[in-house]
N, C-alpha and C positions, 0 to 999 in steps of 0.2 A: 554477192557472189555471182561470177559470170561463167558458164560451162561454156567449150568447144568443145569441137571436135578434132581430131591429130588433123584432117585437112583444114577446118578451119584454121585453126591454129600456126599451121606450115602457113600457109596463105597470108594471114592478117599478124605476123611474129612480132612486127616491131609494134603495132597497137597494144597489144597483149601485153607486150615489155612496159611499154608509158604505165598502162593503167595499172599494173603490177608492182612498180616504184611509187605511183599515187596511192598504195593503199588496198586498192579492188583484189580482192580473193580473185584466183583463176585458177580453176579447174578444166584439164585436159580428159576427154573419155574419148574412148577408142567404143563409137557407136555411143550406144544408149549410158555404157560402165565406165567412170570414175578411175583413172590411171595415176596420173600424175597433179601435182599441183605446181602451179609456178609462184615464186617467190623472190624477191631483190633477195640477194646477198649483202651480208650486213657489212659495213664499211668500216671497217679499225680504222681509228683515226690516231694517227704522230703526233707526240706529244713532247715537244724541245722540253726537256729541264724538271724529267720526272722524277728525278732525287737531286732538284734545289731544295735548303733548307733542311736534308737528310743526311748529307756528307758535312760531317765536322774538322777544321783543320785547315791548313795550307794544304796542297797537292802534293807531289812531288814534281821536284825540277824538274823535267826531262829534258831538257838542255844541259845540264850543269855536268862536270866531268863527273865520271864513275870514279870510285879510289882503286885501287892499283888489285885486291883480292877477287872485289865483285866483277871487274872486266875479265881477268881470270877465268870466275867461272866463266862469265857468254862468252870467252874466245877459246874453250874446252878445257882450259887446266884447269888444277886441280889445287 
């Protein structure tokens, strides 16, 4: 665990950022007292193809003509 100080800290940011992605606890005090801690934000990672082998079936066309009631409704009749 490594403590600064807010001016430490203002001063040496991007240090502080490296060793804080590596792992190293960083603690900020304002004087001798404990404030803040710094920490990486965690990275959600995309993931292509999270419901392969979940969805069962053919799709639907969505190319293929609509029949003559269902365009109806999407062109507002009724």
């Amino acid at each position: 665990m490594q403590q600064v100080t807010i001016h430490a800290a203002k001063t040496h940011l991007s240090r502080l950022i490296e060793a804080a992605l590596a792992g190293e606890e960083i603690i900020i005090a304002n004087g001798s007292r404990p404030v803040v801690r710094l920490v990486p934000v965690s990275q959600g990672k995309f993931k292509l193809g999270l419901l392969k082998d979940k969805l069962t079936g053919p799709g639907p066309d969505f190319l293929a003509p609509m029949d003559g009631d269902d365009l109806a409704l999407w062109e507002g009749g009724g």
